[in-house]
C-alpha positions as CSV (number, residue, x, y, z in Angstrom):
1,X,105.1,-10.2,-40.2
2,X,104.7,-6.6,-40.0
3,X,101.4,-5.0,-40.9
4,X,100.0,-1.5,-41.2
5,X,96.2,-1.1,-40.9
6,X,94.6,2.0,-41.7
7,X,91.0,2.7,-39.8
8,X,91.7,0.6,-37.2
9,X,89.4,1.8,-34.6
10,X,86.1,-0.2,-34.9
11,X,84.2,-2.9,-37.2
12,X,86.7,-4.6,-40.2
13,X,89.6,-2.7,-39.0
14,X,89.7,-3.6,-35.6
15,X,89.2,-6.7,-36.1
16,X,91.9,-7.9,-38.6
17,X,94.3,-5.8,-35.9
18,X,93.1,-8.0,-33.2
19,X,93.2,-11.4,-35.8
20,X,96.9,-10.2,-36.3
21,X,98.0,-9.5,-33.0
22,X,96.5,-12.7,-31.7
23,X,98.7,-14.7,-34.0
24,X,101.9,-13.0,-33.2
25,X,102.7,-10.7,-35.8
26,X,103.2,-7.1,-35.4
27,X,100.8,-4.9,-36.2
28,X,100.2,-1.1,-36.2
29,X,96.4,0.5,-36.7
30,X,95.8,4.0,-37.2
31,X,92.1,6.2,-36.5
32,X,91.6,9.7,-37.7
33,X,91.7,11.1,-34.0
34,X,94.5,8.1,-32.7
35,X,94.1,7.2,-28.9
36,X,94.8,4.2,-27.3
37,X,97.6,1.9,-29.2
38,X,96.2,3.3,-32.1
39,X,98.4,6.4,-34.0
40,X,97.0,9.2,-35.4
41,X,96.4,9.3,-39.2
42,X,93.5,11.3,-41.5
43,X,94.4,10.0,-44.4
44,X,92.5,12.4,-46.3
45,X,95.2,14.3,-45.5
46,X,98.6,14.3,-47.1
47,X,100.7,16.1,-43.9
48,X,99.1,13.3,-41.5
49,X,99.9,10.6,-43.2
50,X,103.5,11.8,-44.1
51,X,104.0,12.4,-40.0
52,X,102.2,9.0,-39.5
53,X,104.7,7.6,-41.7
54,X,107.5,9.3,-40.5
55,X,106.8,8.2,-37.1
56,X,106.3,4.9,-38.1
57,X,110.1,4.7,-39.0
58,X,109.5,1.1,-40.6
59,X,112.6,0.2,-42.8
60,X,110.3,-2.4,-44.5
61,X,106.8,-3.3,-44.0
62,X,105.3,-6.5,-44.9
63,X,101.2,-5.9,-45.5
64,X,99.5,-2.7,-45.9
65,X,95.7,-2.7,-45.4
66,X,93.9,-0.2,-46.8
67,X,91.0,-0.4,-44.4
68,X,89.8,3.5,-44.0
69,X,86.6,4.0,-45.6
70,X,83.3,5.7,-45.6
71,X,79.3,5.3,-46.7
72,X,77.9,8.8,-46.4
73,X,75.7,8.7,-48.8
74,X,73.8,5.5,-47.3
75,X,69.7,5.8,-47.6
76,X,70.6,9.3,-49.6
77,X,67.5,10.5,-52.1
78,X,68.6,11.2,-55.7
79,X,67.1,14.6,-55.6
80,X,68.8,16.4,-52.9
81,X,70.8,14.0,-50.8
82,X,74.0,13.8,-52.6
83,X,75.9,17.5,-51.9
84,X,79.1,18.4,-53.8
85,X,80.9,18.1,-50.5
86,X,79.8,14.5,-50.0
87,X,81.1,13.3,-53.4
88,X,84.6,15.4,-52.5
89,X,84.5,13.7,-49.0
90,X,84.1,10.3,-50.0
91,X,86.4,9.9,-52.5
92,X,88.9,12.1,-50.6
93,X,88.7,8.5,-47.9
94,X,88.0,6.0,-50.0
95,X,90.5,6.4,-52.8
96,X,92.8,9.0,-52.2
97,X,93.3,8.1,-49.2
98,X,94.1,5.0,-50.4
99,X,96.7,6.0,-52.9
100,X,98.1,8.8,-50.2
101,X,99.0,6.0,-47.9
102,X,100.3,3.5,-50.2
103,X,102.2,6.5,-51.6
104,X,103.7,6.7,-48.0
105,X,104.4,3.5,-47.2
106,X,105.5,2.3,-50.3
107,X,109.8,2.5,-49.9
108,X,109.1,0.3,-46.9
109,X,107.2,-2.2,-49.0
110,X,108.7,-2.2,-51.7
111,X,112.3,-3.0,-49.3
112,X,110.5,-5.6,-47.8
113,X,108.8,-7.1,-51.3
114,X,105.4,-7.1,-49.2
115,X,102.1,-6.6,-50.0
116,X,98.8,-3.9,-50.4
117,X,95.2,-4.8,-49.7
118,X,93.0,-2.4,-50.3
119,X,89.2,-2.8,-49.1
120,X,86.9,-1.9,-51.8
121,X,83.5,-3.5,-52.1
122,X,81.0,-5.3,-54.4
123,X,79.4,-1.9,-54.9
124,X,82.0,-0.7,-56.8
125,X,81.6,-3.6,-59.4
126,X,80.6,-2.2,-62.8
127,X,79.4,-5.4,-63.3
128,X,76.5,-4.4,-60.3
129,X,74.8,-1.6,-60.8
130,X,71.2,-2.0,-58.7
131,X,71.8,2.0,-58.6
132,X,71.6,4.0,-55.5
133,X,74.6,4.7,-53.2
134,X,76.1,6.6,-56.1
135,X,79.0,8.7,-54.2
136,X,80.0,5.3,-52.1
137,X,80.0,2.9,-55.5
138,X,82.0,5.2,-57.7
139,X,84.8,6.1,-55.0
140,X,84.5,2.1,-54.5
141,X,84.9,1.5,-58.1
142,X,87.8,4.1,-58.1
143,X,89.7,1.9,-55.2
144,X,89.6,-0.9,-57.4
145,X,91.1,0.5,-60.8
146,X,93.5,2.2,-58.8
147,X,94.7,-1.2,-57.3
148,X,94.2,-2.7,-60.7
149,X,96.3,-0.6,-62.2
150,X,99.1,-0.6,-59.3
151,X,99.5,-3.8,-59.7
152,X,100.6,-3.5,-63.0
153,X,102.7,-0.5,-62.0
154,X,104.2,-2.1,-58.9
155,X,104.6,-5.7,-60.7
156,X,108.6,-4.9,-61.1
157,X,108.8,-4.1,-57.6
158,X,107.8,-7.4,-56.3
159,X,105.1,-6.1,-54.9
160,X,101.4,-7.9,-55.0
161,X,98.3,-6.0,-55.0
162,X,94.9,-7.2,-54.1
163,X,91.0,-5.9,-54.3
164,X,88.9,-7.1,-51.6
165,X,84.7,-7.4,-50.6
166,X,85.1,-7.7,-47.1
167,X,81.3,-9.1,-47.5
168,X,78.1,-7.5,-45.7
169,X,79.3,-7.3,-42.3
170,X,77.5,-7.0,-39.5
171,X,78.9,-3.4,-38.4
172,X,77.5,0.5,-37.7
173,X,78.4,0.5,-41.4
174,X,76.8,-2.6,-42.7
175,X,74.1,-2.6,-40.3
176,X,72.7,-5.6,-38.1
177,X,70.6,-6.6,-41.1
178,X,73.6,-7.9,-42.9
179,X,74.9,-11.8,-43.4
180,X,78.2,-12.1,-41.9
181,X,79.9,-11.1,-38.4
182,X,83.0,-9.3,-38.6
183,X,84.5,-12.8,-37.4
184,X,83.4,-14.1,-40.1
185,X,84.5,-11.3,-42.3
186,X,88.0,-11.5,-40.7
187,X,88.9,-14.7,-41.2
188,X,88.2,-15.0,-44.4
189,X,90.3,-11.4,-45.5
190,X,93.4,-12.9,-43.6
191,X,93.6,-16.2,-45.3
192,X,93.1,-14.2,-48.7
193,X,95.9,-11.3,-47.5
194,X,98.0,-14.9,-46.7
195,X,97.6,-16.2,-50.4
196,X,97.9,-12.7,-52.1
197,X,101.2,-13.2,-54.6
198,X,102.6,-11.7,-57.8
199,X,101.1,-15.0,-59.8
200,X,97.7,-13.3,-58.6
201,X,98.4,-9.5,-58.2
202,X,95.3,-7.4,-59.2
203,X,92.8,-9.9,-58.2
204,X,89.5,-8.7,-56.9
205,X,88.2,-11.2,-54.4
206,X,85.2,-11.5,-52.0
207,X,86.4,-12.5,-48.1
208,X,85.2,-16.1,-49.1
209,X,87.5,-16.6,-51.9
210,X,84.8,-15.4,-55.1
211,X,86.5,-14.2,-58.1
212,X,84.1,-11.0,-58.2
213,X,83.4,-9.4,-62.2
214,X,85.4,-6.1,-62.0
């Protein structure tokens, strides 16, 4: 199988790289700054990711993981802490960044019938609204109707699209304080980027296997 893994370079990404490699299928991971085996892709940025995906050269790609993401806004006060240009940088990498790669990859995928997983979260669930973390929720919550909706869009294509909570995960994101490892976190993303199929396209699924409340 051939994958494509977007923020590649530590925590979740890195590790469902490594899960992939280790069983044999061939995988490419990107980082904003590249380095490494990793290529070079901002994918806030519409000229990177077309010259990431022109260099790619894939013909057809199997799995696309939308992994790239941010929290800026973590800890951030109410009055004060959320800045015009934090609202414009987190959604610029947490959904259309998503769509702009998708957007890029998609010939490939759709040749190949394969598959898009994009990483959203829990927090983006209208259906849990503690408040707080306002700018990473609602570019969250704007991952998941966009891969709601492209799974309707994409249906025809062949192409399945699933929603996924990766879990709290033990990384510089999630902090130590969290419940799972990114192990933990791995495993469970693979097995549901194995099962993702057009009889459930547009699910939104924890790393465990919940059916989360959109």
């Amino acid at each position: 199988m051939r994958v494509v893994i977007t923020g590649a370079s530590r925590g979740i990404g890195e590790g469902l790289k490594s899960a992939f490699e280790a069983r044999g299928d061939e995988v490419i991971g990107t980082s904003r700054t590249g380095g490494g085996d990793l290529h070079q892709c901002d994918v806030t940025d519409p000229a990177s990711v077309a010259a990431f995906a022109g260099a790619a050269d894939l013909d057809r790609l199997d799995l696309l993981v939308c992994n790239a993401g941010v929290y800026l806004d973590k800890g951030a006060a109410l009055e004060g802490g959320y800045d015009a240009q934090m609202w414009r940088d987190s959604f610029a990498v947490n959904c259309i960044g998503v769509f702009l790669s998708i957007e890029a990859f998609l010939p490939a995928i759709s040749r190949a019938q394969g598959k898009i997983a994009i990483i959203s979260s829990a927090m983006g669930s209208d259906s849990r609204a503690p408040g707080g973390s306002l700018a990473y929720r609602a570019s969250k919550a704007a991952a998941l109707n966009l891969g709601r909706n492209l799974s309707v869009d994409l249906r025809t294509e062949g192409v399945a699209v699933g929603i996924y909570h990766p879990g709290w995960v033990r990384t510089e994101m999630g902090s130590e304080a969290a419940d799972i490892s990114v192990d933990q976190s791995v495993a469970g993303l693979v097995q549901r980027f194995d099962t993702l199929n057009m009889a459930n396209s547009g699910c939104f699924e924890a790393y465990d296997g919940q059916k989360l409340e959109f």
